[in-house]
N, C-alpha and C positions, 0 to 999 in steps of 0.2 A: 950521137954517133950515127954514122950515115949503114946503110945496107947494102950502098948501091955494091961496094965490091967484098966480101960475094953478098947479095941477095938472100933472101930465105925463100923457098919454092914451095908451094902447097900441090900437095900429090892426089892426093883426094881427100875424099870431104863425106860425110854423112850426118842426117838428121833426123829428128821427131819431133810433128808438129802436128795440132789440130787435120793438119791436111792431112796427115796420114806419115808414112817412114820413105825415107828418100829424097835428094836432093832433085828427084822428077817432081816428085806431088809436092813440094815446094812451092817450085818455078810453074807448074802448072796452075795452081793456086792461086800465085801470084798474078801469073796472067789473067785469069778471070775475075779477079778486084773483090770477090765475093767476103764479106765477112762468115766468118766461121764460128763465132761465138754463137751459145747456146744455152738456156735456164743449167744451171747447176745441178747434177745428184749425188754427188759422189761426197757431197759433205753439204752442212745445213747452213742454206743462207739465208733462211726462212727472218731472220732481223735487218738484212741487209737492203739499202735502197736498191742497188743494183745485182741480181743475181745471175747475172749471163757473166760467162769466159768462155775462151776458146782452151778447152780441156784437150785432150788425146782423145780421140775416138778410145769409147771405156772400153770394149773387147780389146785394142792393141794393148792397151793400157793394160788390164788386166792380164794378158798371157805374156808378156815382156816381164812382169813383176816374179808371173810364176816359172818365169826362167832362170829366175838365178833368185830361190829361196833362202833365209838367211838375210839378204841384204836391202839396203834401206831403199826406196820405190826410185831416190834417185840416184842411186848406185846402179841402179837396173836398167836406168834411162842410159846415162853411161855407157852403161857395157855394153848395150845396145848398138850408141851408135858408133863405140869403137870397130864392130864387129862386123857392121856396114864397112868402112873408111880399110879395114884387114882386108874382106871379100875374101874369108879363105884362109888368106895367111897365117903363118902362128907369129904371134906378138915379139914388136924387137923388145928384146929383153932389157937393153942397155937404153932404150930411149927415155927420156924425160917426160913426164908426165903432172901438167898442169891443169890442175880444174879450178875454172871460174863458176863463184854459186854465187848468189845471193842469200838462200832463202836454206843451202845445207838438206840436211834432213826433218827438217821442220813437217815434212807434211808424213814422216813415219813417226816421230816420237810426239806427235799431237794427240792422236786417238790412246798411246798410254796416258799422257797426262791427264787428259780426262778422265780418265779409269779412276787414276789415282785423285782425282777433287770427289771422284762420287763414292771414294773407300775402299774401290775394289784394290786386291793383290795379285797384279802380274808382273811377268820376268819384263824386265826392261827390253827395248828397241834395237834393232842391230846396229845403228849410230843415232846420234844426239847431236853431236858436233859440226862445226862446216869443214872440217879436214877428214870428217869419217870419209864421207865421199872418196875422195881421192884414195886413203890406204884402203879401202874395201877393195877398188879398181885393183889397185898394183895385188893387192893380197890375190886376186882372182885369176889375174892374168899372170901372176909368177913375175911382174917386173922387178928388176934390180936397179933399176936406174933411179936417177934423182925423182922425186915425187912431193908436188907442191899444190898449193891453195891459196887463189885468191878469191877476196870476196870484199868488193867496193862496187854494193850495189848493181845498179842498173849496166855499170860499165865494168863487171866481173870479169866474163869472158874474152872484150877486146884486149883488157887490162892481160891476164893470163896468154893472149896471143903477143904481145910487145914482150914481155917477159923471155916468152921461149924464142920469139925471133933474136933477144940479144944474147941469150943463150948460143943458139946457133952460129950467129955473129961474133961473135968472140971464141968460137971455136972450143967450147966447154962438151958443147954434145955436137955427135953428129945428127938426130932428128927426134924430133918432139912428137907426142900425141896431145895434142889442146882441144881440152872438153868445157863448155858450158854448158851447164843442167842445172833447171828448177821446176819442181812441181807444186804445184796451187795447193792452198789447204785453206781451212774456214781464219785459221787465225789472219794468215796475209791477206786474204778478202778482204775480209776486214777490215783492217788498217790501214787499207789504200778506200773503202767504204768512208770512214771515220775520217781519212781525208778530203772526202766528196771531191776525189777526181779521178771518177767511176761515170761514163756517161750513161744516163738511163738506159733501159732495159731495149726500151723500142726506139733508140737512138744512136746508128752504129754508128763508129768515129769517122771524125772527117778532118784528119791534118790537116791545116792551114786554110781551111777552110771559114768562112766567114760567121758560119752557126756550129762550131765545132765545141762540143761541150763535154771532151774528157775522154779517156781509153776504157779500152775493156781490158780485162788482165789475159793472160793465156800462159801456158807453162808447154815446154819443149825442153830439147838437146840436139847440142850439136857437135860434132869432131870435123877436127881438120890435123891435116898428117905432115908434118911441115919438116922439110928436109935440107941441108946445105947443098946439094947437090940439086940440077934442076933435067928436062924444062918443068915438068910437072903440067898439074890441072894451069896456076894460076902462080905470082910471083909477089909477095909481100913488096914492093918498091919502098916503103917508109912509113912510118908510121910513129904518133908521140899521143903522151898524156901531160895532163894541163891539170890544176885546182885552182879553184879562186873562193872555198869556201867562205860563201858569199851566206848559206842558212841550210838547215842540216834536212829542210823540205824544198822550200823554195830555190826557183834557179834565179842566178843574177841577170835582172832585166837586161844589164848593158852586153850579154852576152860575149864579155872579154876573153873569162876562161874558154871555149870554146873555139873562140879565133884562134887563140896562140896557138891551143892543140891542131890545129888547120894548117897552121902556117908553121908551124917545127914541122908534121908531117911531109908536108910541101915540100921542105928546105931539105931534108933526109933521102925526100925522093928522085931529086933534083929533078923537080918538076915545076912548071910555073901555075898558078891558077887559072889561067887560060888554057891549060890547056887537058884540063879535066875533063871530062864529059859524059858526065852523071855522078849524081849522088843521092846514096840511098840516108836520110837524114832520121835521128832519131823518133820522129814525130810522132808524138804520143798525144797528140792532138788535146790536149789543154791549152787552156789560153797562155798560163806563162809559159809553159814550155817551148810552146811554138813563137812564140813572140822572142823567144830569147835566142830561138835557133835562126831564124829569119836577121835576128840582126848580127849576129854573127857570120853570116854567108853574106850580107852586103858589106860588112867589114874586111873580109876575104878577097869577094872577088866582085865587088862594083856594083853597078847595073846588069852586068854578064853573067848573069847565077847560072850556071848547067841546071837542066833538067831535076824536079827532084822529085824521090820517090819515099814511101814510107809504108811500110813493109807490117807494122804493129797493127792496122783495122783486119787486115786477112785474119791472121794468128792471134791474134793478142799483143799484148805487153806480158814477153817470157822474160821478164825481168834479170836477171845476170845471162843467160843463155841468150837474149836478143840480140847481142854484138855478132857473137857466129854465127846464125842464122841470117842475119844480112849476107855476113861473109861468104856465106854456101849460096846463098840468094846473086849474090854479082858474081859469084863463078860461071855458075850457069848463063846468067843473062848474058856475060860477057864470050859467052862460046856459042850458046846460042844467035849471037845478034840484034837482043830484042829488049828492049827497055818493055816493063811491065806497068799497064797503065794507075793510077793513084784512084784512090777510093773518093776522091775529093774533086765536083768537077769544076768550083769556081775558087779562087783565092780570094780570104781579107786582105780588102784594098788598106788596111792599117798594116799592114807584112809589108808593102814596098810588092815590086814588082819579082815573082815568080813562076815556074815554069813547069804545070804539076799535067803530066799525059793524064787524056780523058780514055785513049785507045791504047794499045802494043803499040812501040813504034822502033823502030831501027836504031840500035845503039854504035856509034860511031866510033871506031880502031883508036882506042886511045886512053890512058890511065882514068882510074874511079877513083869515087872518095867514097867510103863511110864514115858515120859520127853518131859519138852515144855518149849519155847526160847522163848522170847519177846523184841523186842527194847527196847533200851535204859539199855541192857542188863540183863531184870531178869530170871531168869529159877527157874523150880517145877518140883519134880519126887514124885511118889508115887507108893511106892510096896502094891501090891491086891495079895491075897489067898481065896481060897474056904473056907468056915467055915466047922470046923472040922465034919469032917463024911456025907458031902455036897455030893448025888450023883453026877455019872454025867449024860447027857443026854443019 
């Protein structure tokens, strides 16, 4: 199903990230290229080869959580950046409400678990589940509208935005609130630890870069406020999901899945590959990862790759919440005017030829792509444009 007629319009957008709250300290972030991961305190990595992520700054962290007592740390992030994306407003009541998690409440019902291996007796966590999340939201905010949950890893959140765009699209709701949140805990550490594709401690990632040896994790949230009606911030053009479960860690070298999801988005958007110009790309700077996303953009679009950016060395790898955080990430760039330079200043000559900014540099009046990978091999791209006759800043 295409979008072009009507479109989905994103109105505004708000976030949480290592950088701080706002879709400013994002973009400003991002501009500066700086990694923002940090040694760990807020749980014990003291086993772990790699103990740096890019967490919340802990005082936001902390007074966000004691904002809304009762509910799970990522219910809190949530509410958060709904509150942002409101400015004020009181919540539509009737809107749809989709959260993309990965990781749920894992990092509230961790510290009971533990309790309970070591014998102690306490009242259990305010959720457990990955749909607490979301009825927590609606419970708080008094929504009556539809209220859903996804959660397919790494590609939660973009997943959760195609959802409510053909919601909208099909004329079921008139406008969605689409949240992606995850917060870090010792047990996820871990397990991306245990998969040693954690780049060392004094080793920040370097997408597609030739000595590039693995991500850091980081945890965030993000909203976006997506409405039938426009112009709005920014305009959903098209967007699709792909699977080629190919291995439920591993991505598939030939980088198939990925393409198709390029190219339905493409087709949805009615736009041609040529004529993208920039893409913020999953790049979570492992070797397969990026080997798998690099052949899949020469599969796409040639020798001619657009500019590519990758947004995970800043923040982390915010694992289901990474999709919207690009997406708040190319709002701004794209009203701004200013492609953000990549943390990465040489490309492996085994990638094929690529186009990764060393500087800021001037983003040119014309559709984006992003794109997000997820075990067990699913991937989502979705092309964004300015709504017609949209200043810029």
């Amino acid at each position: 199903m295409g979008w072009r007629d009507p479109p989905a319009y994103i109105h505004a957008t708000g976030v949480l990230s290592a950088a701080g709250a706002g879709p400013g300290a994002l973009f400003t972030a991002a501009l500066a290229a700086a990694p923002l991961g940090r040694p760990v305190r807020r749980y014990d990595t003291g086993k772990f080869h790699t103990k740096t992520a890019a967490l919340l700054p802990e005082d936001l962290f902390t007074s966000i959580c004691a904002r809304w007592p009762g509910t799970a740390s990522a219910t809190a992030l949530a509410l958060s950046v709904i509150e942002q994306v409101l400015g004020g407003e009181p919540p539509p009541k009737e809107a749809l409400l989709v959260v993309g998690t990965s990781l749920g409440c894992t990092a509230s019902w961790e510290p009971w678990h533990q309790g309970l291996v070591r014998g102690e007796v306490q009242p259990a966590p305010a959720g457990v589940g990955h749909g607490d999340v979301a009825w927590q939201v609606a419970e708080q905010l008094g929504l009556q509208g539809p209220v859903l949950t996804v959660s397919t890893a790494c590609t939660s959140s973009t997943q959760a935005l195609l959802l409510a765009a053909d919601r909208l699209t099909l004329e079921q709701v008139e406008e969605a609130l689409v949240v992606g949140v995850d917060v870090l805990s010792s047990f996820v550490h871990g397990g991306f630890d245990t998969l040693r594709v954690l780049s060392p401690d004094d080793q920040p990632p370097t997408p597609f870069g030739p000595e590039r040896s693995g991500l850091w994790l980081g945890e965030g949230a993000a909203c976006i406020r997506l409405r039938r009606e426009g112009p709005g911030l920014a305009v959903l053009l098209g967007g699709a999901c792909a699977g080629d479960g190919h291995h439920i860690t591993a991505p598939d070298p030939s980088g198939r899945g990925l393409a198709e999801a390029i190219r339905k988005a493409l087709a949805r958007s009615g736009h041609e590959a040529e004529q993208i110009t920039w893409i913020s790309a999953h790049g979570t700077g492992t070797i397969a990862n990026d080997a798998m996303e690099a052949r899949a953009f020469h599969q796409v679009f040639g020798e001619c790759i657009p500019p590519v950016h990758a947004l995970k060395p800043v923040v982390g790898h915010t694992l289901g919440a990474s999709g919207l955080l690009e997406v708040v990430l190319l709002c701004e760039a794209m009203h701004a005017g200013w492609r953000p330079p990549s943390s990465s200043t040489k490309v492996d000559a085994a990638l094929g030829p690529l186009v990764l900014d060393a500087v800021p540099m001037p983003l040119k009046t014309g559709p984006v792509l992003t794109v997000n990978s997820a075990f067990a091999g699913h991937h989502t791209a979705l092309v964004l444009g300015m709504p017609p006759g949209s200043p810029r800043r």
